[in-house]
C-alpha positions in Angstrom: 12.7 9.6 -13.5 14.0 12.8 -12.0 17.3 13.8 -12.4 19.4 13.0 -8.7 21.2 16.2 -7.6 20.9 15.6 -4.1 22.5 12.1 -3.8 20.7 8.9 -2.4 18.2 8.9 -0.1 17.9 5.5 1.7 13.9 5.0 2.6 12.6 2.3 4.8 9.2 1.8 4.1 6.2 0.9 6.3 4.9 -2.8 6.9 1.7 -2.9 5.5 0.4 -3.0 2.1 -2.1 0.5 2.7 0.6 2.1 4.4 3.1 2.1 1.0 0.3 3.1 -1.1 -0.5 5.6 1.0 3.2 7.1 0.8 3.7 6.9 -2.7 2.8 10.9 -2.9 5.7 11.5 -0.6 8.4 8.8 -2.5 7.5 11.1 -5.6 8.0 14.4 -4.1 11.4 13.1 -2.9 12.6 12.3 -5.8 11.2 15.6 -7.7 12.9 17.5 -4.8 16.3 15.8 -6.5 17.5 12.7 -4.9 18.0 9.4 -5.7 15.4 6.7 -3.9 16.4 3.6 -2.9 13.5 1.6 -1.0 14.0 -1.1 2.2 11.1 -2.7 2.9 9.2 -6.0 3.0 9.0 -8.8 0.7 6.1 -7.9 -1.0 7.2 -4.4 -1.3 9.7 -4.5 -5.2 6.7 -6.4 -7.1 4.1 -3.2 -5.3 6.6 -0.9 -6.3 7.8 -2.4 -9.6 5.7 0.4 -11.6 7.4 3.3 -10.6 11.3 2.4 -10.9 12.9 2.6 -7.9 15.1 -0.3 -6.7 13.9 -1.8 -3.5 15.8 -4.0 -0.9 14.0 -6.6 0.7 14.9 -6.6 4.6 16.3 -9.8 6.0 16.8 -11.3 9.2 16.8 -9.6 12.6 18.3 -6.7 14.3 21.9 -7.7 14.0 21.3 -8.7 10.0 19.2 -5.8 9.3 22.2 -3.9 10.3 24.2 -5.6 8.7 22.4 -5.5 5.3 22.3 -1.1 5.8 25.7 -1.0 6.6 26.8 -2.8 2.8 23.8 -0.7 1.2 25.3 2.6 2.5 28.7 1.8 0.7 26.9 0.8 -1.9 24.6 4.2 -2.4 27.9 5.8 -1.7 29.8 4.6 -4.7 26.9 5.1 -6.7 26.2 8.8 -6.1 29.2 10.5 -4.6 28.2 14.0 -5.0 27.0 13.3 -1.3 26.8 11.0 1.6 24.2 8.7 1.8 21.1 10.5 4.0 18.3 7.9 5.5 14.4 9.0 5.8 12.0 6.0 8.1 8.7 7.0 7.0 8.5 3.9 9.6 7.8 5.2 13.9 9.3 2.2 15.4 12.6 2.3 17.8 14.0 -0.7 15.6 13.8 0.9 12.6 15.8 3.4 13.8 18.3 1.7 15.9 19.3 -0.6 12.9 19.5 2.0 10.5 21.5 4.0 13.1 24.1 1.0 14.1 24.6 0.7 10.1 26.1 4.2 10.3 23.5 6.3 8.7 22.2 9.1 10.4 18.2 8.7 9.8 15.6 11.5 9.8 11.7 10.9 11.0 9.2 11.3 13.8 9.9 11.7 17.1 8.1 8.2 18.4 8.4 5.1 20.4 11.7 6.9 22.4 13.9 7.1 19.3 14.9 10.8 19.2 18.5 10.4 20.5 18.8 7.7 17.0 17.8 10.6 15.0 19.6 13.4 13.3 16.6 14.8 12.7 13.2 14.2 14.7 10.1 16.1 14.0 7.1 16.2 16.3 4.9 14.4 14.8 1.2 15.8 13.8 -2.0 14.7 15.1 -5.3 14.2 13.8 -4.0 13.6 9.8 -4.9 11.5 7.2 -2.7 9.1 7.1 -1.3 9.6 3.5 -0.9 13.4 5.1 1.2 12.4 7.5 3.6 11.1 5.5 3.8 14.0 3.4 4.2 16.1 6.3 7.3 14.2 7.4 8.6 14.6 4.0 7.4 18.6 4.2 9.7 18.5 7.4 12.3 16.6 5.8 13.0 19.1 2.9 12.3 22.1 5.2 9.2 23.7 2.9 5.8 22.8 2.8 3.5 21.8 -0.1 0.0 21.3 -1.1 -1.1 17.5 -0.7 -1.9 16.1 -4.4 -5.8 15.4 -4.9 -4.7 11.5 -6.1 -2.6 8.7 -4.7 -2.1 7.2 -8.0 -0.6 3.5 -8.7 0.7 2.4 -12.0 1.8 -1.2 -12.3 4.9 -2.2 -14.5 4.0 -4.0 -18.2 4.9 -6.7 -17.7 2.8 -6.8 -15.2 -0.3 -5.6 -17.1 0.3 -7.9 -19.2 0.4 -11.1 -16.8 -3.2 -10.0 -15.3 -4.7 -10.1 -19.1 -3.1 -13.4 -19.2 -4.7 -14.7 -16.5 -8.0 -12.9 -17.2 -7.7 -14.7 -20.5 -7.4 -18.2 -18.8 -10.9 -17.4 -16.8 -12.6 -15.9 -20.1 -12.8 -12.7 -18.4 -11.9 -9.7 -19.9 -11.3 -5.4 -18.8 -14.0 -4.3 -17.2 -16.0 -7.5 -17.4 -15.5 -8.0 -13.6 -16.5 -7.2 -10.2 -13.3 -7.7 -7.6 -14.2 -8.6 -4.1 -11.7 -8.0 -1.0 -13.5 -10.1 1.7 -10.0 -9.6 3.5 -8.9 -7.8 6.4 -5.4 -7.1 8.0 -3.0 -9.6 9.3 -3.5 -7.9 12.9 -7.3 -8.4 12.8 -7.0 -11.7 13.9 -11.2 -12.1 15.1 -12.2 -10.7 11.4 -14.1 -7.8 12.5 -13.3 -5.2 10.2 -14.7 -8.2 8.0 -18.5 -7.0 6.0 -20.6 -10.5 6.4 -22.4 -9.5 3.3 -19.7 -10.7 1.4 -21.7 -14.1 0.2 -25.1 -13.0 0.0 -24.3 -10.0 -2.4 -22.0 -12.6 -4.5 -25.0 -14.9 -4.5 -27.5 -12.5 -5.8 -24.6 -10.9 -8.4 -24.0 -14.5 -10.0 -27.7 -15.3 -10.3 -27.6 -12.0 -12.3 -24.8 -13.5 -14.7 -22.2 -11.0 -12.7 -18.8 -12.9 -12.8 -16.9 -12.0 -9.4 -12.9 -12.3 -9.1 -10.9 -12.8 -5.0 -7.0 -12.5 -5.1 -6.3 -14.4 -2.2 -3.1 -14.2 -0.4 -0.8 -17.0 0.9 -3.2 -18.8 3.3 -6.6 -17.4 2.7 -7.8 -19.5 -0.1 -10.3 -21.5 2.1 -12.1 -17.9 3.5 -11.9 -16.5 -0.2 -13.8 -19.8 -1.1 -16.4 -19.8 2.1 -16.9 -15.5 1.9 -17.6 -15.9 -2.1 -18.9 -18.9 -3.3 -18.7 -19.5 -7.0 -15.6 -16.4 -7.6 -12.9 -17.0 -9.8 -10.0 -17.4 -7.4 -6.8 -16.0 -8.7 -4.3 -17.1 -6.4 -0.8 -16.5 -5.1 -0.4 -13.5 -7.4 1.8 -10.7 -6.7 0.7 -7.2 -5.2 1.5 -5.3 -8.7 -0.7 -8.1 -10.5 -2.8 -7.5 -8.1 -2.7 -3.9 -8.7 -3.8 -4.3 -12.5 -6.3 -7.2 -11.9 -7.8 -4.1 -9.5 -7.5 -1.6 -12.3 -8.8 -3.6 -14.6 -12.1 -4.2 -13.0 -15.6 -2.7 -13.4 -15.2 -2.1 -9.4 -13.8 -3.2 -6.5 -15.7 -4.2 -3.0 -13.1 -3.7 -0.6 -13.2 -4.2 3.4 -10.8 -1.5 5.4 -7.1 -4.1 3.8 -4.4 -3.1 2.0 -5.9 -3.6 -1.4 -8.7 -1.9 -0.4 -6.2 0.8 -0.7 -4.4 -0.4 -3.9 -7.7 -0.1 -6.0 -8.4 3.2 -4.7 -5.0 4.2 -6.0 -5.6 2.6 -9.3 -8.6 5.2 -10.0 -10.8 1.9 -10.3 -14.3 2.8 -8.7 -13.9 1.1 -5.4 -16.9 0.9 -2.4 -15.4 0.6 1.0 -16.7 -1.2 3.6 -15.6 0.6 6.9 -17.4 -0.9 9.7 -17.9 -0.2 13.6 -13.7 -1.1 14.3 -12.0 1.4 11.1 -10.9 4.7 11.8 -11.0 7.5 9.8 -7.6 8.8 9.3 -7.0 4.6 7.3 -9.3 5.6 4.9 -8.9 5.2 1.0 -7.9 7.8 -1.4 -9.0 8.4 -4.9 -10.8 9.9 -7.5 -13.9 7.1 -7.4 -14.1 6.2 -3.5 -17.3 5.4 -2.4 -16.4 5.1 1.6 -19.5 3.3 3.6 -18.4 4.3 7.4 -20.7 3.8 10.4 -19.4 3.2 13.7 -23.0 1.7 14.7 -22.9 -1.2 12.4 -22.4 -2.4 9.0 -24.0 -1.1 5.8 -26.7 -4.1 4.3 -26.7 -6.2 1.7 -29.1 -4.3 -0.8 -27.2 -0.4 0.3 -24.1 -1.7 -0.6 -25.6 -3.1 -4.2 -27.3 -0.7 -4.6 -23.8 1.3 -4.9 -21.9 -1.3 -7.3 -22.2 0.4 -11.0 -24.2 -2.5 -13.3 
């Protein structure tokens, strides 16, 4: 970890999975540039972040408890680095983000958005047509007053002990590293008609098992039945946690991933990963990494043998 010379730096993260991946370059450039991170977030969010160190708060409750909750964090970032006063960065756009971290008496910086300027102490315009991963590095460029080249990887590390639960439960299956294909027949929470959803999903599992391929699904809290019905016959690991998840993905031979948070995750990892982007993604969500094959058509979805024709054997 980098040396804090700038104090703590109070960061409320985003609300999806892809979105904290995709920040990770800009949490690391904060705390080269010399302060001291301390994360606020979901509940998923410590176990994501768990790898690189920096202590996460989970937020709570609504409005008046969220305020609540910043208001005892800001004394407590105050006592522990008093070379200066707390400062607050919402890589978040949303008015409530800002109006609770405002009414807890820290003076938050971010994008002008959603009619929050007069909450901000500082409010940058914010950019159009970025990457999303850009745009958060932007804010951050804005944030520190001096720009910088964006880094060529997103790059996610899980903790050890983390590593080490997802060989355990490899172990269980008889599966080993790199002995694997990982499938994530998954979309977002806010895709509620799944049709950001590849329907290839079983038939390329089908033909992959008759050829002695062993498939792994991470299902999340309520999608065990659609991880059972998209791939028949995959080793369901269930109810693990999203930096498990992160080295069961790194782990793998590859990943099949629909446009979902750990989609993004494997990307991260370095893992090769094929990405299913069909007629409803958009561009600027797409992964990052060094061995991203992205399969985008806004006509229609890829088939059954392009798409296997892409997984390595």
């Amino acid at each position: 970890m980098t040396l804090a010379t700038r104090g703590a730096l109070l960061v409320r993260l985003c609300n999806w999975v892809g979105e904290v991946v995709l920040s990770l370059p800009a949490l690391r450039r904060l705390e080269a540039a010399g302060y001291a991170l301390h994360l606020y977030g979901k509940g998923w969010a410590p176990a994501l972040l768990a790898g690189t160190g920096y202590p996460v708060t989970v937020r709570h409750g609504g409005l008046a408890a969220a305020t609540s909750q910043l208001r005892a964090l800001r004394r407590q970032l105050a006592r522990d680095c008093p070379q200066a006063p707390p400062r607050s960065l919402l890589i978040t756009r949303s008015l409530s983000s800002a109006m609770e971290t405002r009414l807890a008496g820290l003076r938050p910086s971010g994008y002008a958005y959603d009619g929050r300027s007069l909450l901000l102490q500082h409010a940058y315009p914010r950019p159009r047509g970025l990457h999303a991963a850009q745009e958060y590095w932007h804010l951050v460029s804005c944030f520190l007053g001096r720009e910088a080249p964006f880094p060529q990887a997103v790059g996610f590390v899980a903790s050890a002990a983390q590593h080490a639960q997802a060989s355990a439960l490899l172990a269980a299956q008889g599966l080993h590293e790199g002995g694997y294909l990982l499938f994530c027949p998954f979309s977002g929470a806010d895709d509620h008609e799944d049709r950001k959803v590849w329907p290839g999903f079983a038939a390329l599992a089908a033909r992959l098992q008759q050829q002695g391929r062993r498939i792994v699904v991470c299902p999340g809290p309520g999608e065990e039945a659609a991880a059972a019905a998209r791939v028949p016959g995959a080793v369901l690991l269930n109810g693990v946690d999203m930096g498990v998840y992160g080295a069961l993905l790194r782990a793998a031979r590859a990943v099949l991933a629909n446009d979902t948070g750990p989609g993004h995750l494997a990307a991260a990892t370095g893992v090769p990963l094929v990405s299913l982007y069909g007629p409803r993604s958009v561009a600027a969500w797409a992964p990052l990494g060094p061995n991203v094959q992205l399969l985008h058509d806004t006509a229609g979805w890829p088939s059954v043998e392009q798409v296997a024709a892409l997984l390595p054997g």
